[in-house]
N, C-alpha and C positions, 0 to 999 in steps of 0.2 A: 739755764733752762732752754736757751734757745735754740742750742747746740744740739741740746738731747731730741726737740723736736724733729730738727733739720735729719738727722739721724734714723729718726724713725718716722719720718716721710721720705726720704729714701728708699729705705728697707721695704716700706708700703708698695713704692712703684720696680721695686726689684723684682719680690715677692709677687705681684703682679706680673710682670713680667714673664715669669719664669711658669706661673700656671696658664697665660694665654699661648707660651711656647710649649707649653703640655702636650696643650688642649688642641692645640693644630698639630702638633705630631699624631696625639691620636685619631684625629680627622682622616689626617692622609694615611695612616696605617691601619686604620680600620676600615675604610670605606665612605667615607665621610659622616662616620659617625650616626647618620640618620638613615631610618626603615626607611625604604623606599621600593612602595607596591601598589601595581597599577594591573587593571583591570579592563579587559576591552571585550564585548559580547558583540558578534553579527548573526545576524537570522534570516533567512531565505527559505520562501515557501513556494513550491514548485504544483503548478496543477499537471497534473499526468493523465495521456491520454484517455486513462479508464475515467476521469473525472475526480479521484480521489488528490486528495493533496498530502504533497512531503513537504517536510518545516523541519529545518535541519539549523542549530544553534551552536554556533564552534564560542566561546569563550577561552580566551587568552591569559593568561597570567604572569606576570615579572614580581619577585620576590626576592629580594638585592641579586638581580642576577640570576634566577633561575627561573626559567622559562617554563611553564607548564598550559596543555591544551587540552582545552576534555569538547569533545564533537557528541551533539545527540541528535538523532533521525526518529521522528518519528511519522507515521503516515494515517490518516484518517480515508477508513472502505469508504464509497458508497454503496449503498443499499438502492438496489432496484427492485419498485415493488410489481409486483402485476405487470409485467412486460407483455404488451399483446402479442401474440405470436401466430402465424398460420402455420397449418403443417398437414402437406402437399400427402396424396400416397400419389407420385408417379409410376411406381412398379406395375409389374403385370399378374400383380393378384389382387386379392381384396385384405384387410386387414379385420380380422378377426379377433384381434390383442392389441393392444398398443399401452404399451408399460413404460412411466416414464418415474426415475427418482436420482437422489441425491447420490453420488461412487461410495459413499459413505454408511447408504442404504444396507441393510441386511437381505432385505427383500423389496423388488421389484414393485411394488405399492399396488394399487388396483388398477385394474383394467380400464383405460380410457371408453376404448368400444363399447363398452355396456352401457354408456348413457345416449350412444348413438340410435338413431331408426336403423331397424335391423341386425343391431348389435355389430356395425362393420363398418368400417372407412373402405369405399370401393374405391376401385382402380378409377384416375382421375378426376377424383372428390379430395376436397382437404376439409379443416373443422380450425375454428379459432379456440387457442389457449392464451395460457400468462404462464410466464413464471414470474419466478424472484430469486434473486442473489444478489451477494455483495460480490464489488468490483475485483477482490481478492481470491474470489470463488464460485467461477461463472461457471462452471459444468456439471451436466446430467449425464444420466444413463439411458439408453433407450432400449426397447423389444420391439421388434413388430414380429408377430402370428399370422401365419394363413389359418384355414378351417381343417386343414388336417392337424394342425398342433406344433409343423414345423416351424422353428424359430430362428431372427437373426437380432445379435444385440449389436451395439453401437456403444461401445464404452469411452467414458470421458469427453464429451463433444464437447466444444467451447462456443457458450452461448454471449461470450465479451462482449463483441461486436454489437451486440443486439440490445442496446439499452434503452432505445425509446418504442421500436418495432422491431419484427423480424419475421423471416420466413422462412421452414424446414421442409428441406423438399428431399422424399424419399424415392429413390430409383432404381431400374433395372440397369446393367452396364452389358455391353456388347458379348462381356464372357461370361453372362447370366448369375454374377454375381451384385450383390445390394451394393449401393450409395446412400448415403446421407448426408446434405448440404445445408451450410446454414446462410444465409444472407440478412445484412442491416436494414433490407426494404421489406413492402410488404407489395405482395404479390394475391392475385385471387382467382379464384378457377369460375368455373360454372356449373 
């Protein structure tokens, strides 16, 4: 009987053997046999001059070897509410309209001047407004009217700049053609 043990405690460490040289072949010819995935996220939030922020999140991926990256951007407006605003008539008439709205507008909205004395922004006189937009979408439209009905628009002006105050100063230019200017300060007439 002791033979037959010896024999098949042998066989046991053969037999062994031969599945732990398996087992490492298929290691080395598989890849080492084991998932191996790993996972790395960075994020970076940027303030931008309008005041709005971008937060932009790249995650990384290894998956035995295969590399994959997915990038997201996203940006948060701000909203500007009630922006005080002056707005000059430097020109050499009086204003008898003053239409102001969104590019997006159908129609020209109502008439500023009618809540004026006299119904008119005169030459040399300005009136305080506000607007409001977001950082995304700072621009209006404008008319000024003389009293015959003649009209000048101003499309698309960018009021960015202009997010805690501002001031629109409307002018005459040497070849008797309109200006309209916008500045981040605030200016006052008399």
């Amino acid at each position: 009987m002791v033979g037959y043990e010896r024999i098949n405690k042998q066989m046991k460490k053969t037999l062994t053997a031969i599945v732990v040289a398996a087992a490492m072949i298929c290691v080395l010819l598989c890849g080492c046999g084991v998932d191996v995935q790993t996972t790395s996220t960075n994020t970076t939030t940027t303030t931008n001059a309008d005041g709005s922020t971008t937060t932009t999140t790249t995650t990384t991926s290894n998956n035995n070897g295969q590399v994959s990256q997915t990038t997201t951007t996203t940006t948060d407006h701000v909203y500007y509410e009630a922006v005080p605003v002056t707005l000059i008539n430097d020109t050499d008439f009086d204003f008898y309209g003053l239409y102001i709205c969104s590019p997006s507008d159908e129609s020209m909205g109502e008439n500023v001047c009618e809540s004026l004395e006299n119904s008119c922004l005169e030459s040399g006189k300005g009136i305080k407004l506000s607007f409001s937009f977001y950082s995304d979408d700072p621009y209006y439209d404008f008319r000024i009217v003389d009293e015959d009905g003649a009209y000048v628009d101003f499309a698309d002006m960018y009021l960015g700049e202009c997010t805690e105050v501002g001031t629109i100063i409307f002018s005459t230019n040497d070849d008797g053609s309109y200006n309209m200017h916008i500045e981040p300060v605030e200016f006052t007439t008399d």
